[in-house]
ROLUMVO-637684 format. One record per residue (C-alpha): residue in three letters; z, y negated, x. Coordinates in Angstrom, 3 decimals. Layout:
BEGIN
["ALA",[Z,Y,X]]
...
REM end
This chain:
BEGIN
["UNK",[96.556,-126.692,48.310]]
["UNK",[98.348,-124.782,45.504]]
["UNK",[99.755,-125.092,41.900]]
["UNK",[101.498,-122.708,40.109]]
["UNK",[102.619,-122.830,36.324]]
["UNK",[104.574,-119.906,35.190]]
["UNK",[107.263,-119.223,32.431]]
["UNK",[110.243,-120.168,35.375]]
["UNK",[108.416,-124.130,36.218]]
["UNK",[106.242,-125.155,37.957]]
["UNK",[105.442,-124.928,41.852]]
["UNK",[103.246,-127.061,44.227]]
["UNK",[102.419,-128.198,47.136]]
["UNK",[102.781,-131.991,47.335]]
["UNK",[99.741,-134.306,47.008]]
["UNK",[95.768,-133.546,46.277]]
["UNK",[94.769,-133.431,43.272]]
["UNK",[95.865,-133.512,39.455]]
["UNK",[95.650,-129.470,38.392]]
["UNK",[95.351,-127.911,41.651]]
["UNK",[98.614,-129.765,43.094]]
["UNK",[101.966,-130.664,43.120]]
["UNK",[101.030,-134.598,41.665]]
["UNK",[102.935,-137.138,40.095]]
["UNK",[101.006,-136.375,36.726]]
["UNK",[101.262,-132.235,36.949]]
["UNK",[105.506,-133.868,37.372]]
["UNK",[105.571,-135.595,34.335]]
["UNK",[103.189,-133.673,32.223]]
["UNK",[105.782,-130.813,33.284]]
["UNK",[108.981,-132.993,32.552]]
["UNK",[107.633,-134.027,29.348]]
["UNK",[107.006,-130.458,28.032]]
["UNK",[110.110,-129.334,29.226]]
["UNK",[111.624,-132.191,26.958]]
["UNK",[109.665,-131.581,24.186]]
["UNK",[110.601,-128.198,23.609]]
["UNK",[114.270,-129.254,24.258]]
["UNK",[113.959,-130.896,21.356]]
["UNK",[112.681,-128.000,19.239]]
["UNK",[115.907,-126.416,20.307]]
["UNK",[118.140,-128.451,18.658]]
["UNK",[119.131,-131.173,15.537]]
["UNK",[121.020,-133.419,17.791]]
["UNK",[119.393,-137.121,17.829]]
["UNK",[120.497,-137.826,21.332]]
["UNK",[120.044,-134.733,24.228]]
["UNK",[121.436,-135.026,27.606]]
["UNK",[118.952,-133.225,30.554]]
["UNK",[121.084,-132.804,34.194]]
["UNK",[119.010,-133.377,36.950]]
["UNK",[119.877,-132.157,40.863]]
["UNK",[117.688,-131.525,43.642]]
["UNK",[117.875,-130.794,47.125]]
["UNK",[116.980,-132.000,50.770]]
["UNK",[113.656,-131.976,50.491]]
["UNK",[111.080,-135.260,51.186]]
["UNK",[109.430,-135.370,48.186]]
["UNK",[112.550,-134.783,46.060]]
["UNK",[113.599,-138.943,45.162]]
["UNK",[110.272,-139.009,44.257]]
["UNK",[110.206,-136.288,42.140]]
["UNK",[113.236,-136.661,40.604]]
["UNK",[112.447,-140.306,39.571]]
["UNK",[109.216,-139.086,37.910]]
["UNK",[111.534,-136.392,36.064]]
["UNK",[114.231,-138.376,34.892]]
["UNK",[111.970,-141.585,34.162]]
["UNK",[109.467,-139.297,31.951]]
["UNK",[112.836,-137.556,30.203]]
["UNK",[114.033,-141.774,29.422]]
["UNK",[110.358,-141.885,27.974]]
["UNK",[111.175,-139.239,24.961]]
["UNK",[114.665,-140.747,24.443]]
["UNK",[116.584,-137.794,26.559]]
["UNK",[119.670,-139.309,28.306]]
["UNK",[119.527,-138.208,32.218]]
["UNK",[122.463,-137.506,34.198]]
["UNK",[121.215,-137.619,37.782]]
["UNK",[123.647,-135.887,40.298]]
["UNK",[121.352,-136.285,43.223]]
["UNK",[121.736,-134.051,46.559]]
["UNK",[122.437,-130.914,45.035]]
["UNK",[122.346,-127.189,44.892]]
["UNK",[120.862,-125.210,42.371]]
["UNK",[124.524,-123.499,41.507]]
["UNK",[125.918,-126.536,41.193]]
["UNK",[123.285,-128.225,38.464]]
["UNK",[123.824,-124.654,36.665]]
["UNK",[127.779,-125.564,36.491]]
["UNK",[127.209,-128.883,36.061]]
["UNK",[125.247,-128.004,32.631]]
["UNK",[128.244,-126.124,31.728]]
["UNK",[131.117,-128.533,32.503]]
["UNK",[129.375,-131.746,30.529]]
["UNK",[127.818,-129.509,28.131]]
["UNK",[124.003,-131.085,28.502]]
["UNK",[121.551,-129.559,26.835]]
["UNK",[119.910,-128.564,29.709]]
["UNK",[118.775,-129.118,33.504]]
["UNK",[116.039,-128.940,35.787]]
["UNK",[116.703,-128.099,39.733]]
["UNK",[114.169,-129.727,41.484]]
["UNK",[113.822,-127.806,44.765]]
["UNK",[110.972,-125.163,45.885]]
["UNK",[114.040,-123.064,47.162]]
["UNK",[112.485,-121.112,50.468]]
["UNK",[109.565,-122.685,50.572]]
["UNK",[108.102,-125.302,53.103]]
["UNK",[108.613,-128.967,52.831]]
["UNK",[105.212,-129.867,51.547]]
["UNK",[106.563,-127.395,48.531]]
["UNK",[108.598,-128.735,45.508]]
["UNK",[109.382,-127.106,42.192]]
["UNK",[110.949,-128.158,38.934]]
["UNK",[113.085,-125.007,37.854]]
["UNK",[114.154,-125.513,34.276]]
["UNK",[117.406,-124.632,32.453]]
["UNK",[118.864,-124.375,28.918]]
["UNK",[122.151,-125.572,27.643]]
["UNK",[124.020,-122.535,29.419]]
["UNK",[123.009,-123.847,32.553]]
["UNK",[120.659,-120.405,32.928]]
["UNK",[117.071,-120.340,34.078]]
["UNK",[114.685,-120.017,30.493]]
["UNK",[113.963,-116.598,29.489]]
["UNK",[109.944,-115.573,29.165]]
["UNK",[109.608,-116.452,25.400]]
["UNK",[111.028,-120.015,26.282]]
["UNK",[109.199,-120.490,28.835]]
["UNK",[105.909,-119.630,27.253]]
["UNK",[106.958,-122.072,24.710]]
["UNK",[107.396,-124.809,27.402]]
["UNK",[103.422,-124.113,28.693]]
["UNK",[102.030,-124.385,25.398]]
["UNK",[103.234,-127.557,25.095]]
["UNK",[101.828,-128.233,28.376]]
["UNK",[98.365,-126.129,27.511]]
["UNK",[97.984,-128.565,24.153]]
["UNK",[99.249,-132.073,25.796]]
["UNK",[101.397,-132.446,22.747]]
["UNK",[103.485,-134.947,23.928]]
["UNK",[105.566,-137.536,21.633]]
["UNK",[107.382,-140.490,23.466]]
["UNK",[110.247,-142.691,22.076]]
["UNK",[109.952,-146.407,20.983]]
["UNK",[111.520,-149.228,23.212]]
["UNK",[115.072,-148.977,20.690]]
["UNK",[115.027,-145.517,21.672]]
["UNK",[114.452,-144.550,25.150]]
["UNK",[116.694,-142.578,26.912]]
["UNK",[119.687,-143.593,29.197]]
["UNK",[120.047,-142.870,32.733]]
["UNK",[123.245,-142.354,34.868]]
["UNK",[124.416,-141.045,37.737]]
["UNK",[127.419,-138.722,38.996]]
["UNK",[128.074,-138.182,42.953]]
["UNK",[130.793,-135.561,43.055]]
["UNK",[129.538,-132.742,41.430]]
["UNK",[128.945,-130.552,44.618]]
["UNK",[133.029,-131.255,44.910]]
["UNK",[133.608,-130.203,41.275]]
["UNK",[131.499,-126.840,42.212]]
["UNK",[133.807,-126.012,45.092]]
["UNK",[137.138,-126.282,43.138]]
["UNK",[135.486,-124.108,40.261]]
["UNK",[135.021,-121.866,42.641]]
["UNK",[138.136,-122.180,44.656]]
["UNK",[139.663,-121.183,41.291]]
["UNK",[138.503,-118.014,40.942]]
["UNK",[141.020,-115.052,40.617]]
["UNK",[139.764,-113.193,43.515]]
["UNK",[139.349,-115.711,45.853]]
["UNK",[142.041,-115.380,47.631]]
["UNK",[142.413,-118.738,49.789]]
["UNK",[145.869,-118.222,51.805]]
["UNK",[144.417,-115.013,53.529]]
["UNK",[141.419,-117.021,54.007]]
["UNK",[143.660,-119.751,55.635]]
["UNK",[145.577,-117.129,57.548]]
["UNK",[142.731,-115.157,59.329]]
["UNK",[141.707,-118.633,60.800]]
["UNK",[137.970,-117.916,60.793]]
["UNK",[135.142,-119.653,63.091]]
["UNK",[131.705,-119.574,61.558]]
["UNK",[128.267,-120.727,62.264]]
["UNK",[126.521,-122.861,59.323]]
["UNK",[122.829,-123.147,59.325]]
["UNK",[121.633,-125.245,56.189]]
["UNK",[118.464,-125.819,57.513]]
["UNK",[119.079,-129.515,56.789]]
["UNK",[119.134,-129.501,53.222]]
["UNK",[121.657,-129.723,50.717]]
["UNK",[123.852,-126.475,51.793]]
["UNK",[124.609,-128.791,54.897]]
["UNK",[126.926,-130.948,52.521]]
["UNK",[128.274,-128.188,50.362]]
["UNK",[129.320,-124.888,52.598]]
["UNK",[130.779,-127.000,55.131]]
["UNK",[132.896,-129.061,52.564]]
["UNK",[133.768,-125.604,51.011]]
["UNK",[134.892,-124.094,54.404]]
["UNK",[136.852,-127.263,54.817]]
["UNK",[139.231,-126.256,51.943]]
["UNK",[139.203,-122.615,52.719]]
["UNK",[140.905,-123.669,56.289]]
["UNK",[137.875,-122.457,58.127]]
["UNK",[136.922,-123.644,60.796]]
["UNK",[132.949,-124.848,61.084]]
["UNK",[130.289,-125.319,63.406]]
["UNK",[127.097,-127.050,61.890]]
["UNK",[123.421,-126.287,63.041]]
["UNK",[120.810,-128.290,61.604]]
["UNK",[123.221,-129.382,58.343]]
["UNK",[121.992,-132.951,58.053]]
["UNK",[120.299,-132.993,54.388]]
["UNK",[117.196,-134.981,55.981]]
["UNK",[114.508,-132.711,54.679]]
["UNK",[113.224,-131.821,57.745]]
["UNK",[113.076,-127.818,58.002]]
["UNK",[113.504,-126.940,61.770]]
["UNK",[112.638,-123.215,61.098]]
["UNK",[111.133,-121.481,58.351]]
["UNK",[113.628,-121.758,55.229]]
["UNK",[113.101,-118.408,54.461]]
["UNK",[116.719,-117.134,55.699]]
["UNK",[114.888,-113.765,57.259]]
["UNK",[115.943,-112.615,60.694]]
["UNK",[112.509,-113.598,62.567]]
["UNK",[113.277,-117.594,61.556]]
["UNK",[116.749,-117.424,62.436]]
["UNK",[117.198,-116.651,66.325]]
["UNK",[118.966,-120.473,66.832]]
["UNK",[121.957,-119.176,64.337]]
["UNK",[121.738,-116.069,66.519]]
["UNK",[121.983,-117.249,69.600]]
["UNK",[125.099,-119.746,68.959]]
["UNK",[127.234,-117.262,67.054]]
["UNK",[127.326,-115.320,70.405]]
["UNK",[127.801,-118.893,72.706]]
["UNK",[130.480,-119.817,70.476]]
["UNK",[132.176,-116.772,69.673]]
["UNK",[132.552,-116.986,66.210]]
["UNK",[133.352,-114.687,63.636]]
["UNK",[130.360,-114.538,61.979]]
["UNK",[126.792,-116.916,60.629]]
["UNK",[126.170,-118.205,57.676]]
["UNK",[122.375,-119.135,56.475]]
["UNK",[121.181,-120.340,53.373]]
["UNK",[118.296,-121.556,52.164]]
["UNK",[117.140,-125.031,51.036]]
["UNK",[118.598,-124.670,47.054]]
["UNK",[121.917,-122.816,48.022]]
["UNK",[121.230,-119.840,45.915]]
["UNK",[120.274,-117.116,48.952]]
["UNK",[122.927,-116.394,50.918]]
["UNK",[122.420,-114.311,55.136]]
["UNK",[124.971,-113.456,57.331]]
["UNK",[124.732,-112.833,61.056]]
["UNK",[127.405,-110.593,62.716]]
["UNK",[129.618,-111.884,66.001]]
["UNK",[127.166,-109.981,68.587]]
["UNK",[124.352,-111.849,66.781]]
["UNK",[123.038,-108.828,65.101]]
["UNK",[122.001,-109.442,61.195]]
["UNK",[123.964,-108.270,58.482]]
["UNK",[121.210,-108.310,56.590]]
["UNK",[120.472,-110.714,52.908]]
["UNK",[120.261,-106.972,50.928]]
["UNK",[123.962,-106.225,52.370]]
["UNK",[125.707,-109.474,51.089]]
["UNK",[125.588,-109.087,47.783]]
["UNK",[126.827,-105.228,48.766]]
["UNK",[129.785,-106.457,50.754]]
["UNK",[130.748,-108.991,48.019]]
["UNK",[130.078,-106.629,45.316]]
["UNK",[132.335,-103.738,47.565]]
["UNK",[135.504,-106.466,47.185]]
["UNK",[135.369,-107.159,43.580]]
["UNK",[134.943,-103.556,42.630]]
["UNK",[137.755,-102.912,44.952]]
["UNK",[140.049,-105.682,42.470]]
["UNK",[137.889,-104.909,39.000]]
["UNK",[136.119,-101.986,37.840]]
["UNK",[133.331,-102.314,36.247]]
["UNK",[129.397,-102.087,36.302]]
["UNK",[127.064,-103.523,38.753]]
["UNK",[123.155,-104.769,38.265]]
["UNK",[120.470,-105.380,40.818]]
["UNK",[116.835,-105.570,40.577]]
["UNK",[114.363,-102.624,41.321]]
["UNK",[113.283,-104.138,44.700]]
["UNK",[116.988,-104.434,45.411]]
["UNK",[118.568,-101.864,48.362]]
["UNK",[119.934,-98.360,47.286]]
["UNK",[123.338,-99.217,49.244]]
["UNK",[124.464,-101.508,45.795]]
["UNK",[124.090,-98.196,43.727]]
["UNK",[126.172,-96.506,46.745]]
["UNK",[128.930,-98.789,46.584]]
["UNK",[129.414,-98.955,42.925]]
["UNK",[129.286,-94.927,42.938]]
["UNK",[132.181,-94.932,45.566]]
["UNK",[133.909,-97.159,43.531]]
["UNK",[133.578,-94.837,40.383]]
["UNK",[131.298,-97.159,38.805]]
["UNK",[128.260,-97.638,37.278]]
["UNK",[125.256,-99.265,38.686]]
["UNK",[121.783,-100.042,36.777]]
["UNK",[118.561,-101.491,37.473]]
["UNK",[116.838,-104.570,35.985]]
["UNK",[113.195,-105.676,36.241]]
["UNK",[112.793,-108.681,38.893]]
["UNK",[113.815,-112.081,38.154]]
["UNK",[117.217,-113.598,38.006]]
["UNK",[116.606,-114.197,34.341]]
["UNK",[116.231,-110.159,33.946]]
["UNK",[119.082,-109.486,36.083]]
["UNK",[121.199,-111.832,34.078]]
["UNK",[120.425,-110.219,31.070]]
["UNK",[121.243,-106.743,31.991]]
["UNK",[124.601,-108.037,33.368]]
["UNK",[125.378,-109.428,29.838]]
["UNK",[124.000,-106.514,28.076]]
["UNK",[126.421,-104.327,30.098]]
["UNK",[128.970,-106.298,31.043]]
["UNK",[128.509,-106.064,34.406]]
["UNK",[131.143,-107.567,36.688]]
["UNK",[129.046,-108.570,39.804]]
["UNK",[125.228,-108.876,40.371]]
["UNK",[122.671,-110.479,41.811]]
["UNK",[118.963,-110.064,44.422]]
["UNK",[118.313,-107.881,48.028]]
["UNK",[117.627,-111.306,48.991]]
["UNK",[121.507,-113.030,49.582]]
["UNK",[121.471,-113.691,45.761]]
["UNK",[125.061,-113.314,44.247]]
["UNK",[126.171,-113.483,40.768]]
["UNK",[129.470,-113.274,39.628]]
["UNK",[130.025,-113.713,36.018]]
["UNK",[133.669,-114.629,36.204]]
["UNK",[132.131,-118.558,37.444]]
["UNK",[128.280,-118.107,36.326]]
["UNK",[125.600,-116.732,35.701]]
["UNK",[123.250,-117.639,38.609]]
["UNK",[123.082,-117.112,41.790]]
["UNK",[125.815,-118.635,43.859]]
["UNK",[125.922,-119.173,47.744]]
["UNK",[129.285,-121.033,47.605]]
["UNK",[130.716,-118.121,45.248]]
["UNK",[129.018,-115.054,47.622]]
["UNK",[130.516,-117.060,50.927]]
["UNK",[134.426,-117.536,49.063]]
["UNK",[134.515,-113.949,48.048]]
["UNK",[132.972,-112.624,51.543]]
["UNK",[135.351,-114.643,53.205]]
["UNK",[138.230,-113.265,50.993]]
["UNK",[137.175,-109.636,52.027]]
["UNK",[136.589,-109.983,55.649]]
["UNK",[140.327,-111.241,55.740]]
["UNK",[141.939,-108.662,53.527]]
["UNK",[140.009,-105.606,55.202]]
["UNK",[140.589,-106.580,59.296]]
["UNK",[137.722,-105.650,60.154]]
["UNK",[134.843,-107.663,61.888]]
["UNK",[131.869,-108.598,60.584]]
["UNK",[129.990,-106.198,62.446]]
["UNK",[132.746,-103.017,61.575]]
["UNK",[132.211,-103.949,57.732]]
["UNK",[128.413,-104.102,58.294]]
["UNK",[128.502,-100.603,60.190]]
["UNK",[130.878,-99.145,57.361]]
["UNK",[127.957,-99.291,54.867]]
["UNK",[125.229,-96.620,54.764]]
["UNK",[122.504,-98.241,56.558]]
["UNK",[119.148,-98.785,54.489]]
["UNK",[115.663,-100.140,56.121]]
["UNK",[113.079,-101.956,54.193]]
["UNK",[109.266,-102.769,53.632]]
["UNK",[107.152,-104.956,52.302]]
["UNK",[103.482,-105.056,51.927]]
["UNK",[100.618,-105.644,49.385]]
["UNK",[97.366,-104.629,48.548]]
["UNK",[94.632,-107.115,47.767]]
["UNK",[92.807,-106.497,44.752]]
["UNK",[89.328,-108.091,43.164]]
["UNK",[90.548,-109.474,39.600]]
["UNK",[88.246,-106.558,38.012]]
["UNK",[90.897,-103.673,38.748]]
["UNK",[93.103,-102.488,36.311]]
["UNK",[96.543,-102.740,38.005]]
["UNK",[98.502,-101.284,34.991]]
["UNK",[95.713,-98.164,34.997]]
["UNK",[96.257,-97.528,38.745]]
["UNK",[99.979,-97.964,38.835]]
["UNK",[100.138,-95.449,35.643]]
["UNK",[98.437,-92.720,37.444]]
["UNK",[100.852,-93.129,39.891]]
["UNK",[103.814,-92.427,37.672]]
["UNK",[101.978,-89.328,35.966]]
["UNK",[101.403,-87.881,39.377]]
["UNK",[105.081,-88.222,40.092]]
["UNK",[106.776,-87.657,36.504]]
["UNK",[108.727,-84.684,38.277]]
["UNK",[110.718,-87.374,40.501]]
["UNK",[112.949,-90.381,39.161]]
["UNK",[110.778,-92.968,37.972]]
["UNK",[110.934,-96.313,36.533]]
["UNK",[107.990,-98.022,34.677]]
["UNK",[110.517,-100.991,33.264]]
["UNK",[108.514,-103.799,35.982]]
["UNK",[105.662,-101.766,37.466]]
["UNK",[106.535,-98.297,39.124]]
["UNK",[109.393,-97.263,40.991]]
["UNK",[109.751,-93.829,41.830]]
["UNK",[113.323,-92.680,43.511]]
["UNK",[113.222,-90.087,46.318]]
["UNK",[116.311,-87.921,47.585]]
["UNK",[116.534,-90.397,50.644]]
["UNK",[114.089,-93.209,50.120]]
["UNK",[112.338,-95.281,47.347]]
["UNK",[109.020,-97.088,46.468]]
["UNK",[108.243,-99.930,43.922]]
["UNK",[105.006,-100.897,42.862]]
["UNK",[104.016,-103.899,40.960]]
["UNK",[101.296,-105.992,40.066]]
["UNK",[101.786,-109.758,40.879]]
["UNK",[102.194,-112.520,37.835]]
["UNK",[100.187,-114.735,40.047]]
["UNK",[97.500,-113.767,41.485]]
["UNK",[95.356,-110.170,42.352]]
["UNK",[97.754,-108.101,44.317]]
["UNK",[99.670,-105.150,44.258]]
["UNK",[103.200,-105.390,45.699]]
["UNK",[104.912,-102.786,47.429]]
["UNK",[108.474,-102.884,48.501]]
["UNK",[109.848,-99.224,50.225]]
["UNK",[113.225,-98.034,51.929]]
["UNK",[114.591,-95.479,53.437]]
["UNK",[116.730,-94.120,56.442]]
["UNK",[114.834,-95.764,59.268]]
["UNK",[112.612,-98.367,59.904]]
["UNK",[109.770,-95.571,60.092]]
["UNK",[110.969,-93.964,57.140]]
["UNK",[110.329,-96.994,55.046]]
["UNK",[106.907,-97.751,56.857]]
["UNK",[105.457,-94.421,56.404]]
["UNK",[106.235,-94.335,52.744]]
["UNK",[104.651,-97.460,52.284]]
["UNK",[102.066,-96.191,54.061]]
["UNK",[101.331,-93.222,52.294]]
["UNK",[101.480,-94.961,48.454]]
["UNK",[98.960,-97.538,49.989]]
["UNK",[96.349,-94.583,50.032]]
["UNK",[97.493,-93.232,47.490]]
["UNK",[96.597,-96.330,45.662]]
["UNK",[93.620,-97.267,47.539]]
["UNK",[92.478,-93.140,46.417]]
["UNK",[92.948,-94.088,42.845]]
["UNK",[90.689,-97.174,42.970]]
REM end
């Protein structure tokens, strides 16, 4: 059905055929050029690769074919098993491997899987390293150890246990008003691997926890996409048990939705604005989100008489503004949080602690801190394109006609309004033009995107 090879992994849907799947040879032919260039990255004789995944069917299957292919060019393997991807980026970090690979399509269904790939800071591979990783895959240059020198294999279990007291460490998270507030919450882990972790973390936060499909079987009983049309079940039992609030991730752990007490959304862009409005409130310092991320991030930061700047997508892009300017929180509109002070990736377990700490240090609801924030509405939409068009020609025009206004060519085309925005970018995978608008109002939003799609469609 689909394969996709970019500079991040790869991505597939399970089964079918070599090249145009998800098969156990696109896995190892993967796994092996990921280990090759390891080894270009380093003079040690012996490299140690973490490997995690999550709920998913196909993930023992996968990860065997990983780790087995790894033993094949003499890397050691640390399996960790039922994981998140958070926790294989600490885990990198605390045994100082030389890198990991997550395997786990994240929000995608369960005929999906993905190998996501990390170096020896536990941080996804920047573009030029990943282009190096698919010309080893484009050439089949592939050089396997002798029988004297294969690889070992082992395998840790409490890992996800070791992520929650890193994170239950943390300065700002402040555990004994956590304890005192004496929360109820809603968990819906759409029965992958945040069904063993946020749980376990809420355990030692004193919090108390009601599970909705938290068993990590695999089986997806809604779209994992944590958006508010897949999750009406959270909804619906927030309000029947009166809690204090939802929490939804997705099948990796590294998007993080909240649903208010009434059963209202809080909304994935506002989680990272909440968390990001408590550490600001503690440290000063910058902020970074991407260009598709909400305005209200830039708000908060202002009100907090800080700075906030814009990356181009992609974690990895994010991550590297952060570091560039020392950012103190970041992250993604879509639940992603990243908070430097534990690591640089994006964190469920870290964005639910440090919510948690600011819900019961505020005393407000979830719903009153929702309200408090200046309320942004977005769309998305896309044109389809015929491979001919020049996407980079069109979107240029764009930004000439509107060189009077903000704009930002850094990742396509974003142009910033008095009281709305549009971004405009071509995608990396196949012929379309994406095009992401906000404003005041749902209507707001929809007629701007409305109006650039002519505009766009006038141009071609």
């Amino acid at each position: 059905m689909s394969l996709i090879k970019s500079i991040s992994g790869i991505r597939g849907t399970i089964g079918g055929h070599a090249d145009n799947n998800l098969t156990p040879i696109d896995i190892v032919k993967f796994a092996s050029a990921y280990g090759m260039w390891l080894k270009t990255q380093t003079t040690k004789d012996k490299l140690t690769v973490i490997v995690g995944r999550d709920a998913r069917i196909s993930g023992e299957m996968v990860s065997n074919l990983v780790s087995n292919t790894l033993i094949g060019l003499g890397i050691n393997v640390t399996d960790i098993g039922l994981s998140t991807t958070p926790t294989v980026e600490v885990a990198v970090v605390l045994d100082e491997a030389d890198g990991g690979i997550v395997i786990t399509a994240s929000h995608n269904p369960k005929q999906w899987n993905a190998l996501k790939l990390l170096n020896n800071k536990g941080e996804f591979l920047n573009a030029n390293d990943g282009a190096e990783v698919l010309k080893f895959v484009e050439n089949s240059f592939y050089e396997f150890s002798e029988v004297d020198d294969l690889g070992t294999y082992s395998i840790k279990k409490d890992y996800i246990n070791r992520h929650i007291q890193k994170v239950l460490s943390l300065e700002l998270v402040d555990i004994e008003a956590i304890k005192a507030a004496k929360f109820k919450v809603v968990v819906d882990a759409v029965n992958s691997t945040g069904g063993i972790a946020i749980p376990a973390l809420l355990e030692k936060l004193g919090v108390a926890c009601v599970k909705l499909y938290c068993e990590p079987n695999g089986h997806f009983p809604h779209n994992p996409e944590p958006l508010e049309e897949h999750l009406t079940d959270i909804s619906n039992l927030v309000v029947k048990e009166k809690a204090d609030f939802g929490i939804v991730v997705d099948p990796d752990v590294d998007r993080l939705a909240l649903v208010n007490e009434d059963g209202s959304m809080f909304g994935e862009e506002y989680t990272l604005v909440a968390c990001a409005d408590y550490v600001l409130g503690k440290t000063k310092g910058n902020t970074v989100s991407n260009l598709s991320s909400s305005r209200a991030l830039r708000d908060i930061t202002e009100k907090h008489g800080c700075k906030h700047q814009a990356s181009a997508v992609g974690e990895v892009n994010v991550v590297a503004l952060m570091k560039s300017t020392n950012a103190v929180i970041g992250g993604e509109g879509n639940g992603g949080i990243i908070y430097p002070e534990s690591h640089y990736g994006r964190d469920s377990l870290v964005g639910v602690a440090l919510f948690l700490s600011h819900l019961a240090t505020i005393k407000m609801s979830c719903k009153q801190l929702r309200d408090s924030y200046t309320n942004y509405v977005s769309s998305k939409n896309k044109i389809q394109l015929t491979p001919q068009i020049d996407v980079d020609k069109i979107l240029e025009t764009i930004a000439n006609k509107y060189n009077h206004e903000e704009v930002n060519a850094i990742d396509g085309v974003k142009i910033d309004f008095e009281n709305e925005w549009v971004h405009m970018r071509k995608s990396n995978t196949e012929p379309i033009i994406r095009i992401y608008t906000e404003g005041k109002s749902k209507k707001n939003a929809t007629d701007l995107a409305e109006r650039f799609i002519n505009e766009i469609e006038a141009v071609i």
